[in-house]
Structures are given as structure tokens and as C-alpha cells.
C-alpha positions as a LaTeX table, in Angstrom:
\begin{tabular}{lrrr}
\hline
Residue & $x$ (\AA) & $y$ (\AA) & $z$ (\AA) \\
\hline
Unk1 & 112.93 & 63.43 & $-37.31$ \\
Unk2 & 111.27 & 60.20 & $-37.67$ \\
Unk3 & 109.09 & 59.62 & $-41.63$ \\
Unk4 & 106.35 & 57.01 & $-40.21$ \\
Unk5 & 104.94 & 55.77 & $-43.55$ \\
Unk6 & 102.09 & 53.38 & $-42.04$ \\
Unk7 & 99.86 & 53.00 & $-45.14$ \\
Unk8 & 102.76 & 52.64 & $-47.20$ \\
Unk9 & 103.06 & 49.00 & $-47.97$ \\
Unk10 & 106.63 & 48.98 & $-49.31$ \\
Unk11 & 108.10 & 50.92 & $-46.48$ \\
Unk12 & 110.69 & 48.63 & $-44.36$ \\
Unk13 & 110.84 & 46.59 & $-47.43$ \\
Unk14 & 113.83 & 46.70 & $-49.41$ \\
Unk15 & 114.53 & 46.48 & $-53.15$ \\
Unk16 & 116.78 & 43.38 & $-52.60$ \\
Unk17 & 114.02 & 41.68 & $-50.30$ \\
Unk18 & 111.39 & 42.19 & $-53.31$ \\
Unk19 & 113.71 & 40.59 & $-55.72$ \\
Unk20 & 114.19 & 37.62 & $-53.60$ \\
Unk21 & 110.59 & 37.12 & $-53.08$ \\
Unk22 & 109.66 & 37.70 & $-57.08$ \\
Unk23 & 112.48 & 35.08 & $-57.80$ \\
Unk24 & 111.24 & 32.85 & $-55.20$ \\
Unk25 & 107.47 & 32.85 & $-56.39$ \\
Unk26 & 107.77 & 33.52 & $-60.11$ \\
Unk27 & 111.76 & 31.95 & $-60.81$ \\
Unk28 & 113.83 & 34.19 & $-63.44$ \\
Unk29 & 112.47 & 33.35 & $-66.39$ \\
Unk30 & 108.53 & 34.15 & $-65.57$ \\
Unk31 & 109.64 & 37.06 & $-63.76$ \\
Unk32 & 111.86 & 38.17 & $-67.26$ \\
Unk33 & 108.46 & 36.97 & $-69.08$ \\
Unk34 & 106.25 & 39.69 & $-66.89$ \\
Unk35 & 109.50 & 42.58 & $-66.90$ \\
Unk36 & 111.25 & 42.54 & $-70.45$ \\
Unk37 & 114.43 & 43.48 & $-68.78$ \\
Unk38 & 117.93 & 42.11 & $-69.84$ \\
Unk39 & 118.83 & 41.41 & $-66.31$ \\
Unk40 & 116.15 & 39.01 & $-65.95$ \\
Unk41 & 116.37 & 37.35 & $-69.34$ \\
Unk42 & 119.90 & 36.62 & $-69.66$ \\
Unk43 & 122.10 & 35.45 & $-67.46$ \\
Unk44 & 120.69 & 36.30 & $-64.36$ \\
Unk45 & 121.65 & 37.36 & $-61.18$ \\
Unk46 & 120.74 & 39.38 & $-57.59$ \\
Unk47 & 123.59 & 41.33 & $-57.96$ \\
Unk48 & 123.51 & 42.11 & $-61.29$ \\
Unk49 & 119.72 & 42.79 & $-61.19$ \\
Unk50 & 120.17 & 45.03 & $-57.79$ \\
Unk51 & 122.82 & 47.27 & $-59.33$ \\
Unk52 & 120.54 & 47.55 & $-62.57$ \\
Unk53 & 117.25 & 48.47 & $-60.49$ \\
Unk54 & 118.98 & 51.11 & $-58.42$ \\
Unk55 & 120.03 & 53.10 & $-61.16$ \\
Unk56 & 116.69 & 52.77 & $-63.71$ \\
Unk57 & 113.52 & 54.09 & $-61.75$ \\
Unk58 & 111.17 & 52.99 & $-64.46$ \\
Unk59 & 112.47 & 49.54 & $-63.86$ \\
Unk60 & 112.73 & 49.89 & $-60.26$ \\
Unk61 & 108.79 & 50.91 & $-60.55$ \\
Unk62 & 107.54 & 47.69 & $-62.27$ \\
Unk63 & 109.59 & 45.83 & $-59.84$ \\
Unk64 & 107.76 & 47.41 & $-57.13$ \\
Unk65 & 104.36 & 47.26 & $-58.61$ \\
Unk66 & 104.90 & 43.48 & $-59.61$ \\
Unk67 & 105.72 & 43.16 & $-55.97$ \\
Unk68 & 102.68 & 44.80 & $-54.82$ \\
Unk69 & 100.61 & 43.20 & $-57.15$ \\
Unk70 & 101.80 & 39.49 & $-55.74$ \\
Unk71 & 101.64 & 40.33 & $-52.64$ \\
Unk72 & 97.96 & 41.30 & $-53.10$ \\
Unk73 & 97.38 & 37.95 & $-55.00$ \\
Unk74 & 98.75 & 36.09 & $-51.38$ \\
Unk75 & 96.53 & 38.22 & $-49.44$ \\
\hline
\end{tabular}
């Protein structure tokens, strides 16, 4: 049973790849600037960040839409 998701533009991405890219185009302290989370304000890491996302789906959810959002902005 395949789950095509063609209009979905954060299928095939993962939540790992999104946090690269947001760290890449806004660094960690815009990025803990436009999501007041810990993880991204002090002492920051992937790893720590990862493990923090997977567990907290509101913060997960800005993640994503910050993603989406930048993504839109590169058009």
C-alpha cells in the first residue's frame, strides 16, 4: 500500500533535512529569534534540537511552517 502525497510539499522531506536548511539560511540565533525555543537559544545543537522536535508537535509545527514559509520566499 503505497500513500502518494503529491501536493504535499513536505512529503520526502525530513525533519532533520528542514533543520539543516533553517540553520543554513537563518543560522541559530535568527532561527531562535523567529521560534522562542530553548533548543535554539541556548546552546545549540542538531541533535539536541531533533530529539526536542520529535517529541513536541507544536514545536515540530512551527518548524515545519517556518520551513514552508522559506521555501516559498526562494520560490
Amino acid at each position: 500500500m503505497t500513500t502518494e502525497q503529491p501536493k504535499n510539499p513536505l512529503h520526502g522531506v525530513t525533519l532533520a533535512t528542514m533543520l539543516d536548511e533553517l540553520v543554513a539560511h537563518y543560522g541559530w540565533e535568527a532561527l531562535g529569534r523567529e521560534i522562542e525555543i530553548r533548543c535554539f537559544t541556548h546552546d545549540p545543537s542538531t541533535a539536541s534540537s531533533l530529539k526536542f522536535l520529535r517529541r513536541t508537535p507544536w514545536a515540530r509545527e512551527r518548524v515545519e511552517s517556518l520551513y514552508l514559509y522559506m521555501k516559498r520566499r526562494q520560490g
